[in-house]
TIKE-472648 format. One record per residue (C-alpha): residue in one letter; y, x, z. Coordinates in steps of 0.02 Angstrom, whole numbers, padded with zeros to 5 digits, always signed. Example, Ala and Ser with C-alpha at 12.3 -4.5 7.8 and 13.67 -1.06 7.14 Angstrom:
2
a-00225+00615+00390;s-00053+00684+00357;
***
This chain:
437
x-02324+02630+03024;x-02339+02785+02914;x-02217+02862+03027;x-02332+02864+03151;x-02460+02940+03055;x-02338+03074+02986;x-02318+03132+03163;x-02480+03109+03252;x-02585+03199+03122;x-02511+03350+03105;x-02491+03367+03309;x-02680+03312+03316;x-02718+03469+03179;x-02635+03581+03266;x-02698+03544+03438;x-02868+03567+03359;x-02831+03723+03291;x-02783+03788+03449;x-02968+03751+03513;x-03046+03788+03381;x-03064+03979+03419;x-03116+03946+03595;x-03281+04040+03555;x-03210+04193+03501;x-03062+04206+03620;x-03014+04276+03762;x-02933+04126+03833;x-03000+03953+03799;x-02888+03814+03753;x-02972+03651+03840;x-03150+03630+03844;x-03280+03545+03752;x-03253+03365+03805;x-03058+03413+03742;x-03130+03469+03591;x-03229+03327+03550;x-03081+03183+03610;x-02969+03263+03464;x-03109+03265+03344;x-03136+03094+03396;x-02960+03047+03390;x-02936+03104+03221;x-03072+02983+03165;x-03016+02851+03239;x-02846+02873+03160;x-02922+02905+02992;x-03024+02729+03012;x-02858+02651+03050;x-02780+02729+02895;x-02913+02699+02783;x-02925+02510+02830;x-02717+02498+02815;x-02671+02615+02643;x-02832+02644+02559;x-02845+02541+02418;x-02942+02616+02276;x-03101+02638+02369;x-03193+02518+02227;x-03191+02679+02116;x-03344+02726+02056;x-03297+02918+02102;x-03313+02866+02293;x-03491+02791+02258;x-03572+02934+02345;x-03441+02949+02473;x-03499+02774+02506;x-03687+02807+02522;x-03664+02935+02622;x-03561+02848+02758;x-03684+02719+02760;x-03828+02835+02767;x-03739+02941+02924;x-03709+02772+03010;x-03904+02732+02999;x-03966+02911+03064;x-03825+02903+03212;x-03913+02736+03270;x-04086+02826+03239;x-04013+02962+03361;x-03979+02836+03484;x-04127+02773+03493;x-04217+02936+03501;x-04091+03053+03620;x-04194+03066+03778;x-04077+03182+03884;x-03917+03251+03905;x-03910+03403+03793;x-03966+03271+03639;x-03848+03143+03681;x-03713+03270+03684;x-03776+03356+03513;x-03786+03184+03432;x-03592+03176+03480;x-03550+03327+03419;x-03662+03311+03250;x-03603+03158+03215;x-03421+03214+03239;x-03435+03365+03108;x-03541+03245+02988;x-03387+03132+02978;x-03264+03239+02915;x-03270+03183+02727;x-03173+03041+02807;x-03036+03165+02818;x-03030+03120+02599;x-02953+02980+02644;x-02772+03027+02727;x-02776+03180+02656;x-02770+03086+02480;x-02606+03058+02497;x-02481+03224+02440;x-02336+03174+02569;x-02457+03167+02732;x-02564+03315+02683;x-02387+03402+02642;x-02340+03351+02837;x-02488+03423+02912;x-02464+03590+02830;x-02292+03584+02828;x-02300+03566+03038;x-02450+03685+03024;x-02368+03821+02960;x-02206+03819+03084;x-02314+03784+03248;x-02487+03877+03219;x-02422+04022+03124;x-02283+04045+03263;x-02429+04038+03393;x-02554+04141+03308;x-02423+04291+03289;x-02380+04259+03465;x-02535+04202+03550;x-02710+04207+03459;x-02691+04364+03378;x-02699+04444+03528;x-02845+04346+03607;x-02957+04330+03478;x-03082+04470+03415;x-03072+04536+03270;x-03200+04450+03130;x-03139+04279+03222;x-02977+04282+03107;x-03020+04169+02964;x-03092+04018+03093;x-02902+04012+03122;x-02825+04039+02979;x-02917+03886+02869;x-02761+03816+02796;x-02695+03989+02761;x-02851+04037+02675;x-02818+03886+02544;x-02643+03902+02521;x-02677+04099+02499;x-02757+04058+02333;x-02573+04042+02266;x-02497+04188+02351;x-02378+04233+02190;x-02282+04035+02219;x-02243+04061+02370;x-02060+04149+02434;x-02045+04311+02472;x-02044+04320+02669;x-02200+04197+02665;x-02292+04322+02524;x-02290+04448+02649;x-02338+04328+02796;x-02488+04290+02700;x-02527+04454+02623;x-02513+04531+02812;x-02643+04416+02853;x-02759+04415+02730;x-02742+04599+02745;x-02789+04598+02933;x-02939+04466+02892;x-02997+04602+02758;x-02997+04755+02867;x-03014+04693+03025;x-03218+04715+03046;x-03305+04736+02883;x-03469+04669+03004;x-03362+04510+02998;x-03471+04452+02808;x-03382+04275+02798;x-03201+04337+02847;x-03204+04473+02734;x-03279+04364+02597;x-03163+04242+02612;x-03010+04342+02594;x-03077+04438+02446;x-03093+04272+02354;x-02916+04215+02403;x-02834+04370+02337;x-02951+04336+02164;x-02868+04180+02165;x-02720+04248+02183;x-02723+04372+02043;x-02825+04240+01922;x-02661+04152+01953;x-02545+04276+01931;x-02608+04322+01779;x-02654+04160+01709;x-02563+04177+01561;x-02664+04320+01479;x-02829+04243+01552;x-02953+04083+01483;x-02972+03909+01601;x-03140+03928+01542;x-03155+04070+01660;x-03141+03938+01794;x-03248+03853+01722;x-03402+03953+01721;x-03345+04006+01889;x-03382+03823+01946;x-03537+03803+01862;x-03618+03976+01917;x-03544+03938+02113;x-03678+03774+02096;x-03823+03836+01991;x-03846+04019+02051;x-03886+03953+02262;x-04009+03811+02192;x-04083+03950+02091;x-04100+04084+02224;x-04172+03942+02353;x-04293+03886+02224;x-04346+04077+02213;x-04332+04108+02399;x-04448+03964+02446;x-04568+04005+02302;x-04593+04174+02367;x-04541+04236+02224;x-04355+04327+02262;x-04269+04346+02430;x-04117+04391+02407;x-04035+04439+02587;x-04224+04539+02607;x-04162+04635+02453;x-04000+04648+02502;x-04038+04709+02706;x-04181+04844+02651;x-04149+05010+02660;x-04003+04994+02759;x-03877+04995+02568;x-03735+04953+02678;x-03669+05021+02821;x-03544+05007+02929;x-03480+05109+03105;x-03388+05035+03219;x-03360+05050+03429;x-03444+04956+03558;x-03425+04997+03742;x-03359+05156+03700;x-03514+05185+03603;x-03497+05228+03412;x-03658+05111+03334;x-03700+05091+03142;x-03713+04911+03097;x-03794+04838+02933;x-03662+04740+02832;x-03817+04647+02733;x-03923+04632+02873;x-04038+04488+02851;x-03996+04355+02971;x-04023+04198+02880;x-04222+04214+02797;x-04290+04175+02971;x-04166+04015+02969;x-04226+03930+02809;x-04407+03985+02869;x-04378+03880+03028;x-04283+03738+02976;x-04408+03707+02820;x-04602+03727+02912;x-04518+03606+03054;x-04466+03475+02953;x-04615+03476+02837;x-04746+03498+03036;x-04642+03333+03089;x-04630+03231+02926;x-04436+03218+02931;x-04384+03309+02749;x-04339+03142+02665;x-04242+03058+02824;x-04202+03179+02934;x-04204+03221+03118;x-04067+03151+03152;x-03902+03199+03227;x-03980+03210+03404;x-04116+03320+03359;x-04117+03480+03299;x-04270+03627+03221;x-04413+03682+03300;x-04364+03876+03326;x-04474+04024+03365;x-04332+04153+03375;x-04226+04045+03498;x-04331+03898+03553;x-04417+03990+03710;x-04255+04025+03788;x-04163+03878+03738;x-04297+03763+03835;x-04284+03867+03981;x-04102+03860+03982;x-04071+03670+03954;x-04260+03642+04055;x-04312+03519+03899;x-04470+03587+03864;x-04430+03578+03695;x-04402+03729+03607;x-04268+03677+03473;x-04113+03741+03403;x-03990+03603+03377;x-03887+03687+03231;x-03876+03869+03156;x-03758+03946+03081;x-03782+03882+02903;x-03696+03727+02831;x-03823+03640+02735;x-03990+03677+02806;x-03905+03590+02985;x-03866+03439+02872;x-04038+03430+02810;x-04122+03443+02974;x-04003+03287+03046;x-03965+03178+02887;x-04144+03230+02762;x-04152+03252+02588;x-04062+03102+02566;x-03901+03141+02682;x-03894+03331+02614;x-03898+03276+02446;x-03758+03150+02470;x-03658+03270+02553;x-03664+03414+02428;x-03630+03291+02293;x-03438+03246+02378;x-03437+03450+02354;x-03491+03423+02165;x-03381+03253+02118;x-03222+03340+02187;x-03246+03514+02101;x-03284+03431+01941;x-03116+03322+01951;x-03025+03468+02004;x-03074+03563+01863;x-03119+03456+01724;x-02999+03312+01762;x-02824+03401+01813;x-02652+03414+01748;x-02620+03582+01827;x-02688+03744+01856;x-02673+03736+02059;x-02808+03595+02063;x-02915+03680+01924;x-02915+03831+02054;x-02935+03722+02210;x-03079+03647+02102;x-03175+03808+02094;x-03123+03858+02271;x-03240+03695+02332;x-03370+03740+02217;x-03383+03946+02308;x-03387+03852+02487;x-03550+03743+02411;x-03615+03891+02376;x-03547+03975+02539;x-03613+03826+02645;x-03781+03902+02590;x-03740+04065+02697;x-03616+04027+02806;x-03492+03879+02851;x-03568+03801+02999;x-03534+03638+03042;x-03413+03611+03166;x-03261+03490+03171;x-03124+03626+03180;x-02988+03695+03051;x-03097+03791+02951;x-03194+03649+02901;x-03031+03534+02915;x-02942+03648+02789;x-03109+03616+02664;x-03095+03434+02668;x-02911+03466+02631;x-02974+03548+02467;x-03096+03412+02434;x-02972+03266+02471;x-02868+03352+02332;x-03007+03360+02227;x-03022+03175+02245;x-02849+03120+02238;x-02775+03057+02069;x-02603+03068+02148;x-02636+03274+02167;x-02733+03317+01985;x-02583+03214+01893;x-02466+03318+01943;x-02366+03442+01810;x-02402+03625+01877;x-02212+03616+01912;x-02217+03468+02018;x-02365+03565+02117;x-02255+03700+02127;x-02111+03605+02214;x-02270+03518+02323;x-02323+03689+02406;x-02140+03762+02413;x-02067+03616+02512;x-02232+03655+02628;x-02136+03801+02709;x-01962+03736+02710;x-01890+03682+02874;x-01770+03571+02781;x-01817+03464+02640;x-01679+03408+02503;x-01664+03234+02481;x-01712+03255+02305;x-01857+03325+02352;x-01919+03201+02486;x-01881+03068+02348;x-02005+03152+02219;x-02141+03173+02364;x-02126+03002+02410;x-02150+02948+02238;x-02318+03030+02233;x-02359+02936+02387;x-02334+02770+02292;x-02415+02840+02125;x-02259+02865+02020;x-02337+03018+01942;x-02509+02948+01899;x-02508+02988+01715;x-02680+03024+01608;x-02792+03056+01739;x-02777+02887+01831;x-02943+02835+01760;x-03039+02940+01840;
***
């Protein structure tokens, strides 16, 4: 039976990756109700494994993980009561399909099937990006590709040559391509940091990482406390006076564009004054529902002829989750963000997890900006980080045996040696001090 998973997971990832650009390219790859099958199939298959393989979900480090599924369960019944039309049954679909992808912790737990996916990943979508999606997909659209790259990339100096340059090529390309493009460009400057914390590793403290991780979680609750106060805005101090600029060609037309334009002030303004006007802050809207929107709502009724003038989901991570889910379902869900990094970092046997560790903790404090919710490999890849986070099997590992884990990703043929060690991780062989927690 874990055959089948072996194969059906990593054709299921790739398919989805495939779509997952469809907003950004050229040529679209299905259409929505494709989109959401896979999504849905992927759950499904996750239930299956989770109900068949899963058996230390009594730990007290999945207690939130828990709470949360049982809490998402409740507000997708509260959305089906509520959804009066099509445009809210069909967001309640969608929501509910990017709320569930913590379940990806769960098969992706497991070294040998994560090493699968990537391993089928890296032959199939790196072959069609280089041949296909390259091409057909604008410029700052890179990096919603290029998830699992983008994690892997924080380990650039392990890998081979000929995949060093693969990578660097990329992350090069997801650099320069459009400076307008904030999150690509972030992204890849953080992956080459990685990269060079790694490199150098031996001349440099853990406890670097370590105050990495706790500043990536204090310093977005502190700026939202001072944003909401009134007292400190910081994208209105970033976007005045036009610091940052940028030129670039549009229609033929040279135009200046501000790289720290504020686009996200008007966001928390909105999402915040609706829930507090329609008493949903502690339980949410639910996943059928989304803010009451003054910059968008006017048109958005007239489009979908609701007569309500709401914006289902921006493009922020966490504010969406508190307008469907509450207090209560975003708090849950950035503390799976908070349990993982912390295990990563304070409860590993190798520097790979300690960095993975603090590469969840910048994407909590991303998901404050950016990282919209959307069941597609960008997000995919983060619960692959997470899952990692989790897994006892991943943070016991020696940072040799990690090594051998992400080599072996690339290789078309696996020694039997090799297969034999992965497998052992599978059946937790290598659980050594961490197995505790």
């Amino acid at each position: 039976m874990k055959t089948y998973y072996n194969k059906l997971f990593p054709i299921l990832i790739v398919s989805i990756t495939f779509t997952s650009v469809n907003q950004w390219s050229k040529i679209e790859i299905g259409n929505t109700a494709v989109t959401m099958a896979l999504s849905l199939f992927v759950i499904i298959l996750c239930v299956f494994y989770f109900k068949q393989y899963f058996k230390s979900f009594s730990n007290l480090k999945y207690l939130t993980l828990k709470l949360y599924f049982a809490w998402l369960v409740i507000s997708v019944i509260r959305g089906c009561i509520i959804a009066e039309n099509y445009w809210e049954w069909k967001q309640l679909m969608s929501a509910s399909l990017a709320l569930s992808l913590p379940i990806l912790i769960f098969p992706f737990d497991n070294p040998m099937l994560l090493h699968r996916v990537l391993n089928k990943w890296f032959i199939y979508a790196t072959i069609a990006f280089f041949a296909v999606f390259i091409w057909i997909t604008g410029r700052d659209a890179k990096h919603y590709y290029l998830g699992p790259m983008l994690l892997v990339a924080c380990f650039i100096p392990a890998l081979k040559p000929k995949w060093q340059i693969v990578f660097l090529f990329c992350i090069i390309l997801m650099l320069i391509g459009d400076f307008g493009a904030r999150s690509q460009v972030i992204k890849s400057a953080l992956a080459i940091l990685f990269s060079l914390f790694f490199l150098l590793r031996k001349f440099i403290s853990n406890r670097l990482l370590k105050v990495s991780h706790w500043l990536f979680y204090i310093l977005p609750i502190l700026l939202l406390y001072f944003g909401i106060s009134g007292k400190f805005n910081v994208f209105e101090d970033l976007s005045k006076d036009n610091k940052y600029v940028s030129k670039k060609v549009v229609n033929g037309k040279v135009v200046k564009e501000n790289l720290a334009g504020d686009t996200r002030t008007f966001i928390y303004y909105e999402v915040i004054s609706s829930a507090i006007k329609h008493n949903y802050v502690i339980f949410g809207r639910t996943p059928a529902r989304g803010n009451d929107s003054k910059q968008f709502g006017e048109k958005i009724a007239e489009e979908l002829k609701t007569d309500k003038q709401e914006r289902h989901s921006n493009e922020v991570c966490f504010p969406n989750v508190f307008t469907w889910l509450g207090l209560i379902g975003m708090l849950l869900y950035c503390s799976m963000y908070l349990t993982s990094s912390y295990l990563a970092v304070y409860r590993s046997n190798n520097i790979y997890t300690m960095i993975i560790g603090v590469f969840i903790a910048f994407h909590f404090a991303f998901g404050w900006i950016e990282d919209f919710n959307r069941f597609d490999i960008s997000n995919i890849s983060l619960w692959m980080a997470i899952a990692i986070g989790y897994s006892n099997k991943f943070r016991s590992m020696s940072n040799r045996e990690f090594k051998i884990w992400i080599k072996t990703i690339f290789a078309t043929r696996r020694p039997k040696a090799k297969l034999v060690f992965l497998w052992s991780l599978t059946k937790g062989d290598q659980i050594k001090s961490v197995s505790n927690h």
